[in-house]
N, C-alpha and C positions, 0 to 999 in steps of 0.2 A: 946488301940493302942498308941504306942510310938510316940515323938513329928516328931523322925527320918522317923518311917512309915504312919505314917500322911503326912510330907512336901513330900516324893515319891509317895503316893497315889494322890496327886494332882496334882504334875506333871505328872503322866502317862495321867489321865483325860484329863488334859487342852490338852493335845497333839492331842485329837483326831479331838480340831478343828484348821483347815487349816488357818484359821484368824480371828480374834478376832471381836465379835457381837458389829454390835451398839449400841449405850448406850441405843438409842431407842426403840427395839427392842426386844419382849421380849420373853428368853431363854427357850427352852424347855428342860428339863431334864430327859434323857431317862436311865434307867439301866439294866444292864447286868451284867450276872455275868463273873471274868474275865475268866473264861476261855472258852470263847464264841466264837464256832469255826463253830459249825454246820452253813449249805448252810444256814437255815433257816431264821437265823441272818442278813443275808447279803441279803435275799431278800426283808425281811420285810423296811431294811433302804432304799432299789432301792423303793418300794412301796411309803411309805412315801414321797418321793421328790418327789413323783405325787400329793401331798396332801399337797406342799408348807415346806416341815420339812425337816431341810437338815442343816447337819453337817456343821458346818463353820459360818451359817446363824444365823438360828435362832434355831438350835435343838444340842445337847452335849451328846454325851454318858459318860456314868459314872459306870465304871465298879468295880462291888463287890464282894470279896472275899469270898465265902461260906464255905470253905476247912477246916473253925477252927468252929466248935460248938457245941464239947462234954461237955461243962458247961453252966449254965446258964449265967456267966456273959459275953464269946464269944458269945452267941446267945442276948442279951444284946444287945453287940455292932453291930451286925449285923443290928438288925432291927433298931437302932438308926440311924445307917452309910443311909438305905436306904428311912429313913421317913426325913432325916436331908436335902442328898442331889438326893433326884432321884423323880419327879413329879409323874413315874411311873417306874415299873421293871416290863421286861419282862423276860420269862425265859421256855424253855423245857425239856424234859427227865427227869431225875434222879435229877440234882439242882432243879426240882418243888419239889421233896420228902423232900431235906433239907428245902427249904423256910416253907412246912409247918410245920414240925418238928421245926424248929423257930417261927414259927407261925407269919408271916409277916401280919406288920396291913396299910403299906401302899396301893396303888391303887397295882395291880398287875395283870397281863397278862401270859397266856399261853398258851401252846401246847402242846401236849404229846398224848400217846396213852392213849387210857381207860383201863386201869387197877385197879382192886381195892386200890392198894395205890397210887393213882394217883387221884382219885374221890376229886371232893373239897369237902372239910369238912365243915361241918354248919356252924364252928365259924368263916367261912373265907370267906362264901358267899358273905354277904353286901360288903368287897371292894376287891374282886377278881373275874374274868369273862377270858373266854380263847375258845380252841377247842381240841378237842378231835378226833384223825385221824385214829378210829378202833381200836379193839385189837391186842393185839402179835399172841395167834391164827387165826384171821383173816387173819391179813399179811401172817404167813405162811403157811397158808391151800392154800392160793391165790396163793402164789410163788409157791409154788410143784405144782399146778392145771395146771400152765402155759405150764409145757410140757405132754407130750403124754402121756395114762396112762403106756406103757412099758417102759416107760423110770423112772417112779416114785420110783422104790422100794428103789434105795441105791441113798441118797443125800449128797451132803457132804456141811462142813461148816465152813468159809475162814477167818482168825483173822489173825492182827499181834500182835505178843508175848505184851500178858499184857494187851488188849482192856478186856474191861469192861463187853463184850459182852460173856466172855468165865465163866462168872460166869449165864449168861444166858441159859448155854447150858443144864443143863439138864431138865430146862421146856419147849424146844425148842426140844428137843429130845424126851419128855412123848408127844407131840403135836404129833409129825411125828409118832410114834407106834401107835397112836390112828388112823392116814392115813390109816398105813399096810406100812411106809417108814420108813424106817430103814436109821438112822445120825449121821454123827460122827465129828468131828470138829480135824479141822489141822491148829499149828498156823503158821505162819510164821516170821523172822528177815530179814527185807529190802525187798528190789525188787529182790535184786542177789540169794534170795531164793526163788521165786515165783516158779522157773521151778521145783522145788525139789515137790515142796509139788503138785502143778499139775500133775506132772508126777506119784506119790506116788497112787494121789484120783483114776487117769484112770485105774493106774493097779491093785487098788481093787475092780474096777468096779463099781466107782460112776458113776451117769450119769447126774448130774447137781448138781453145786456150787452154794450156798447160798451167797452172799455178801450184807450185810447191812454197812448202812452211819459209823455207829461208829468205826466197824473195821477192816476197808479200809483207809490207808491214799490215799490222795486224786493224789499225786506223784506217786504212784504203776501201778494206773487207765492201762497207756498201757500196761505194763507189763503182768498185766490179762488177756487182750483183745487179748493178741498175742497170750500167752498159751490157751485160748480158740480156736482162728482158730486151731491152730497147733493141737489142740489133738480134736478138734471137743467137745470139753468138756464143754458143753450152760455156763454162766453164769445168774444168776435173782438176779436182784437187787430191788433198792425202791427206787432210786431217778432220774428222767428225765434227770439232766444230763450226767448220766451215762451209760443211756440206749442210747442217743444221740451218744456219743463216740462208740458204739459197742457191749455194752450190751446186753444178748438176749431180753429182759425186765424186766415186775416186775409189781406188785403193786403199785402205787404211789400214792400220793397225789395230789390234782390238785395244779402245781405251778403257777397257774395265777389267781384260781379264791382263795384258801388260804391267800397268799399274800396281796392281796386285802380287803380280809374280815380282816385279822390280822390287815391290815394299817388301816381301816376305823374306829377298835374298838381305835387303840393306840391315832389316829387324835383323839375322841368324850375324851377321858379322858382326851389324854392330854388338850383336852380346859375345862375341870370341868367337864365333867359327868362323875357321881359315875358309880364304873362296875358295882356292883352289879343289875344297870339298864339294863344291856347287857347280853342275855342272853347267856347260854355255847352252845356253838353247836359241831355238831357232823359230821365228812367228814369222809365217805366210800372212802377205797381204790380205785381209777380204775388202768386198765391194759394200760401200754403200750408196744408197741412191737416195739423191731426194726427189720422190715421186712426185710433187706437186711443180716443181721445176721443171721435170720432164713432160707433164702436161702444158704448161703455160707455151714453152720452146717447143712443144709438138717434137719431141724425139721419140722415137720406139726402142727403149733399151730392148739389147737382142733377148732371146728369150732362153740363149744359156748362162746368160748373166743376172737375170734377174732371179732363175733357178737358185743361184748361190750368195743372192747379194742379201742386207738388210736395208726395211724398206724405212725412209725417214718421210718427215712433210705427208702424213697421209691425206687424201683427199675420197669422195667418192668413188674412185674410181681405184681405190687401194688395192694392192695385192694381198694376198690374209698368204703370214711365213706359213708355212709347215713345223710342226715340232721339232723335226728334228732336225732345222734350219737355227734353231734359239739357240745363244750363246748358254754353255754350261759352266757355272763357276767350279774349279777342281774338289773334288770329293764327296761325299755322300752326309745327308742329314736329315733329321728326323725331329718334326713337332708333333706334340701329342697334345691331345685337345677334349675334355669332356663331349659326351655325345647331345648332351642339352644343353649346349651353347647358343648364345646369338650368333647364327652360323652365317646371315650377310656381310658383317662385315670381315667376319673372320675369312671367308670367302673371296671379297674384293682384294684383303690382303696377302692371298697364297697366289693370286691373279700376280697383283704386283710383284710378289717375289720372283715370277717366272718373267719378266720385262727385265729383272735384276740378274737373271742367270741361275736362278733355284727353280729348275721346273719340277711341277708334283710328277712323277710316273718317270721322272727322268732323275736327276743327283736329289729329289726331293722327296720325303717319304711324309703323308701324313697317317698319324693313327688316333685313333678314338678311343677313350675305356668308359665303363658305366659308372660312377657314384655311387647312385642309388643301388646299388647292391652290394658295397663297403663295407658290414657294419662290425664285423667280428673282427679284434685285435689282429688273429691270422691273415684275415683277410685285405688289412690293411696293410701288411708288411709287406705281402706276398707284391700288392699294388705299387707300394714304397720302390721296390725292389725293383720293376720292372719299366720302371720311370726313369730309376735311376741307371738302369742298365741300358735303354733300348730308345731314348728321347735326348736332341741337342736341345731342347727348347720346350718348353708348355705355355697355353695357350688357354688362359682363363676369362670368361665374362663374370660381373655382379653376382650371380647368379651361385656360380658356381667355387668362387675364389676363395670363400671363410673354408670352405669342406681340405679345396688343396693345400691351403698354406696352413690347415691344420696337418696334414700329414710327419711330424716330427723329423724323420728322417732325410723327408727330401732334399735334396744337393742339387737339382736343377733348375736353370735360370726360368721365373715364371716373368709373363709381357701380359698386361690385362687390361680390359676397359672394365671400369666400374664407377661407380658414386661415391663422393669425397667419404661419407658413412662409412660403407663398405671395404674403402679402403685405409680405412683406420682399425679396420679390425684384425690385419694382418700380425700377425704374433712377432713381437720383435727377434728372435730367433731368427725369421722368413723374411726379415725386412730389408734385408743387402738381398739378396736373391731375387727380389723382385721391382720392375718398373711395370711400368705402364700409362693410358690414358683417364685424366680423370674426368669425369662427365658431372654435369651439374647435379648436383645432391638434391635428393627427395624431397627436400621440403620446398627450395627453388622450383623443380617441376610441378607441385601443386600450384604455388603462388599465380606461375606464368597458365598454368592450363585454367584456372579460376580466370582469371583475367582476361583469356580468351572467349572465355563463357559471360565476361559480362559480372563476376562478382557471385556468379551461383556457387552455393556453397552443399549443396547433397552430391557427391562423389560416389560414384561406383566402380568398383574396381575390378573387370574380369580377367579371369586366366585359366590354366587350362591346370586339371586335378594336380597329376604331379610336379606340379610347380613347389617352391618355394612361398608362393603368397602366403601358405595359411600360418607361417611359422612367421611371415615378417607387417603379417595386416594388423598386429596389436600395435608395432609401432607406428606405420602408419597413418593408425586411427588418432595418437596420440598427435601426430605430425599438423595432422587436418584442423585435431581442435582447438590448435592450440594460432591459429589462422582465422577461429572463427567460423570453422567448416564441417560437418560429417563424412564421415566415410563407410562404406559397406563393401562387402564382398561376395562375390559369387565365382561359382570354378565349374568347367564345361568339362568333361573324358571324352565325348564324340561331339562333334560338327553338329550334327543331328541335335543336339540339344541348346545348341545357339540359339534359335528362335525362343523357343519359351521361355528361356531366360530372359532373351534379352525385354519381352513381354513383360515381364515380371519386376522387373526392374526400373524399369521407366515410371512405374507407379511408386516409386521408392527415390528415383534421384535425378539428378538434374541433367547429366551428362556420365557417360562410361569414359574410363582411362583404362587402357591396354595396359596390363601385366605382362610384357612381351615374352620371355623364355616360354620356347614351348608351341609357341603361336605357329602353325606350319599356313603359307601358301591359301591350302583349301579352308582353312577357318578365317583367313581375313576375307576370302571370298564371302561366304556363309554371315560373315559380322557384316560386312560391306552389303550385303544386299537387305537384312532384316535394317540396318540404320536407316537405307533409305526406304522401307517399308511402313517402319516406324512412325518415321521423320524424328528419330533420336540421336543426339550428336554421338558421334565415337572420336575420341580422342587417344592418340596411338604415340609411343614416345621412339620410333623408328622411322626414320626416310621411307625406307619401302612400304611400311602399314599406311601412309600416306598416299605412298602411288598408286596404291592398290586400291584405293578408293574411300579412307577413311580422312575425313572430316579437316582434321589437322592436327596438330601437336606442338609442342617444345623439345624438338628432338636432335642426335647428333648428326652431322650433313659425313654418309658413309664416304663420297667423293672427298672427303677430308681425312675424315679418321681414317679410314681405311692405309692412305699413303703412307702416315704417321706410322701406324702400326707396322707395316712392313717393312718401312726404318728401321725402327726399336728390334725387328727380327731379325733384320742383314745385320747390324752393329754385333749383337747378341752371338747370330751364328760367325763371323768374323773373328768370335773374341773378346769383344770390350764386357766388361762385367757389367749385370744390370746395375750396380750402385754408382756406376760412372754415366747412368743415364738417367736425367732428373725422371720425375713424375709431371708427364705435360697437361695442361686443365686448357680443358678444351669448353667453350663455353654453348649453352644451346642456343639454335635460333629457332623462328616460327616457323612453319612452312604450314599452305592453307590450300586443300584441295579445292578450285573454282568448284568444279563440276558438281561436289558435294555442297559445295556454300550454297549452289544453287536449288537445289535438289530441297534443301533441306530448307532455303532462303534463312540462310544464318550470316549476319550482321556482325563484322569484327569492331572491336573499339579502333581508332584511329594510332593508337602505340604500340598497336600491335599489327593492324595492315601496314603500316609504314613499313614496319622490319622487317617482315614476313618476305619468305619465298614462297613465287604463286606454282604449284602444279596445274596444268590445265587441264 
């Protein structure tokens, strides 16, 4: 290599990172070859920054030229270029055939389908280790499978001029004869010819288009997807994002648990373990569908495929998977969570985690312990003890967080939603150990629930006995007066005593605000019906005491937090320490039950129905 192409080769390198590593710090050196385009590239490095390796940081890509090595002395400099500056290369498809044809002796990584030239070869075992994502027949027995069998016989097959793929086509064509389908391949130049060639395959009476990653640019994507509705003409592809956009489906890979497995091998090398310790594995295609496509085109995916597929694009007329159809992330784990938590969002968030591949009853354990029966030195240890032995994770509301992060001992990662107050009282011992969400502080929610009210300033605060209220309504009160407002409190042990309270208090203040922990289901019933008996506002600082029929609030929207949270929990169970995950402040909005405004004929200021979310 010339001194010329050497000084550009480094500069393109160094470009890739955003700014420059501490000296401290020490560089991980990842390789690709440059012309490294495929999805799979780019998921592997989103992977990785779960596993702390991250461009800019402490990780560098270093990209190599494969293009030149019909001699030995270009194959020479190739494997020199990648033992000299790469810790590890990673690489797929077709550059795996070159790398071994070079016969690379560094550490090396891949992907690829199993094919016989694609098999690693003996002399490459000891430092090379990868995955293997099915055959070429597989895949396309798969694809054609996907539609109906009268739809199978004429398939066609979608290239733009020059993809790599069209030297593929006649073992791609002895496949489909071996079906009883019959394939022909049409290429195409840009997008402004897409209609040409779609229009060509319907009027010879294809009945589904073959599109693979390679010979699709990735800019075309709508183009396909329109000519599909319009001529009713499926397309099947192989990659999730594609089939997300309006693909009818495909084969694919799994892009969540692949990714994963890819990042965990590059993570053990890049820290010095030899591949050749790692063994090669092997990923089965599955199917996904996107079911609102398959309505629009009037297709009936068959009904043994739909058994094993995941369903994307849902519509009314969705398929609900089966459990034990959910992607499982590898291993088992365990959150532990107070038994008087705010248990809706906690809830919507163990929801999400099973969308993410942590399902509860399957690799997902949740356990509960009581507090409120903590109080002996003993007894706290024993609790200490059992946290720390038998939970990846804890799982704290306002409520309950000053009680956990006082536990002295505890060593596990706490995720919480609380009030900026609340979480300032975290002991700075517990203070790396913990993130979470922060929710607009106490004296914000007075201001905005006053505001709602029109400037009424007599508050009443109920909740239920074993709450926390009676320990946190002196400040409170101070919060209120210091606003120019009163505050009071009352506490209910049974349903049954909601009415007469809430009788009693109405003579006393202006509007009630839900002390929520505690609050089950049958007592916002029980509150919701004496409010509108009353005709006294209830004011609730939860989405669901909302829906449930009270009044309105300043509260957190759970369709929000909730996602958050189950973030901060996948990062968490992943790995990433909670101090590498900020504290996110989630701000409140209104929301205004109609049905109660009406009921009740209560008038919002205009600053506050403007913002407001209406339940009806």
């Amino acid at each position: 290599m010339s001194r010329t192409w050497t000084l550009i080769f480094f500069i393109i390198t160094g470009l890739w990172c955003s700014s420059p590593p501490q000296a401290s710090a020490k560089i991980y050196r990842l390789g690709f070859p440059t012309d490294y385009s495929a999805p799979t590239y780019h998921t592997l490095l989103t992977a990785l920054e779960k596993k702390n390796f991250k461009i800019g940081d402490n990780l560098k890509i270093v990209t190599i030229d494969l293009s030149r090595f019909q001699t030995e002395a270009e194959k020479e400099n190739i494997r020199r270029n990648i033992a000299e500056n790469c810790d590890l290369f990673f690489t797929t498809g077709d550059s795996l055939k070159v790398v071994y044809e070079i016969k690379v002796s560094s550490p090396l990584l891949f992907l690829s389908l199993a094919e016989p030239s694609t098999l690693l070869p003996a002399s490459m075992q000891k430092n090379a280790t990868g995955f293997y994502r099915g055959t070429r027949k597989d895949i396309l027995q798969k694809s054609i499978q996907l539609l109906p069998e009268h739809l199978r016989k004429k398939i066609g097959m979608l290239s733009f001029h020059g993809a790599q793929i069209t030297q593929l086509y006649p073992s791609y064509k002895k496949i489909c004869a071996e079906m009883g389908s019959e394939l022909s391949l049409k290429e195409y130049n840009g997008s402004n010819d897409i209609s040409r060639v779609m229009r060509e395959f319907k009027g010879e009476g294809v009945t589904g288009i073959l599109i693979f990653p390679p010979a699709i640019k990735p800019g075309d994507l709508p183009e396909l997807i329109k000519w599909q509705m319009r001529l009713k003409l499926p397309l099947i592809g192989q990659t999730r994002p594609h089939i997300l956009q309006g693909v009818l489906g495909g084969p694919t890979i799994d892009t969540k648990l692949l990714p994963a497995n890819l990042a965990d091998y590059a993570a053990k090398i890049l820290h010095g373990r030899n591949p050749g310790q790692l063994p090669v594995k092997f990923f089965s295609p599955q199917y996904i569908v996107n079911l609102k496509t398959a309505n629009t085109l009037e297709i009936d995916i068959p009904k043994e495929i739909i058994e094993q597929t995941e369903i994307v694009g849902l519509t009314e007329a969705a398929i609900e998977k089966k459990p034990e159809q959910l992607y499982l992330v590898p291993g088992t784990y365990v959150i532990g969570a107070p038994n008087n938590i705010a248990k809706n969002i906690y809830k919507e968030a163990i929801q999400d985690l099973g969308r993410a591949g942590y399902v509860e009853g399957k690799n997902l354990q949740t356990i509960s312990f009581d507090l409120s029966k903590i109080t002996t030195p003993r007894e706290i240890e024993t609790l200490t003890e059992t946290l720390n032995r038998e939970t990846d994770l804890i799982f704290s509301s306002g409520n309950t967080l000053q009680t956990i992060t006082s536990l002295k001992n505890l060593n596990r990662p706490i995720c919480f939603v609380a009030t900026k107050e609340t979480a300032a009282t975290i002991p700075a011992n517990q203070k790396n150990m913990c993130t979470g969400i922060i929710r607009a502080s106490f004296a914000s929610l007075i201001e905005r629930s006053r505001l709602m009210m029109h400037g009424a300033t007599r508050i009443g605060m109920l909740g239920r006995t074993k709450s926390k209220l009676p320990q946190m309504i002196q400040r409170y009160k101070e919060i209120a007066l210091s606003q120019g407002a009163t505050m009071s409190s009352r506490l209910f042990s049974t349903k049954e005593e909601i009415g007469q309270i809430m009788r009693e208090m109405q003579q006393e203040n202006d509007f009630i605000l839900l002390f929520s922990p505690g609050i089950t289901q049958e007592d916002l019933a029980e509150i919701v019906k004496w409010q509108n008996k009353l005709l006294f506002p209830v004011l609730g600082q939860m989405q669901h005491q909302i829906e449930a029929g009270v009044l309105g609030g300043s509260v957190i929207d759970n369709n929000k937090v909730a996602p958050k949270l189950a973030e901060y929990f996948i990062k968490i169970l992943e790995g990433r320490h909670p101090s590498k995950l900020p504290y996110y402040y989630y701000p409140a909005q209104y929301m205004i039950n109609l049905k109660a405004a009406d009921i009740l004929n209560q008038q919002f200021p205009p600053e506050v129905s403007a913002h407001a979310e209406i339940i009806r």
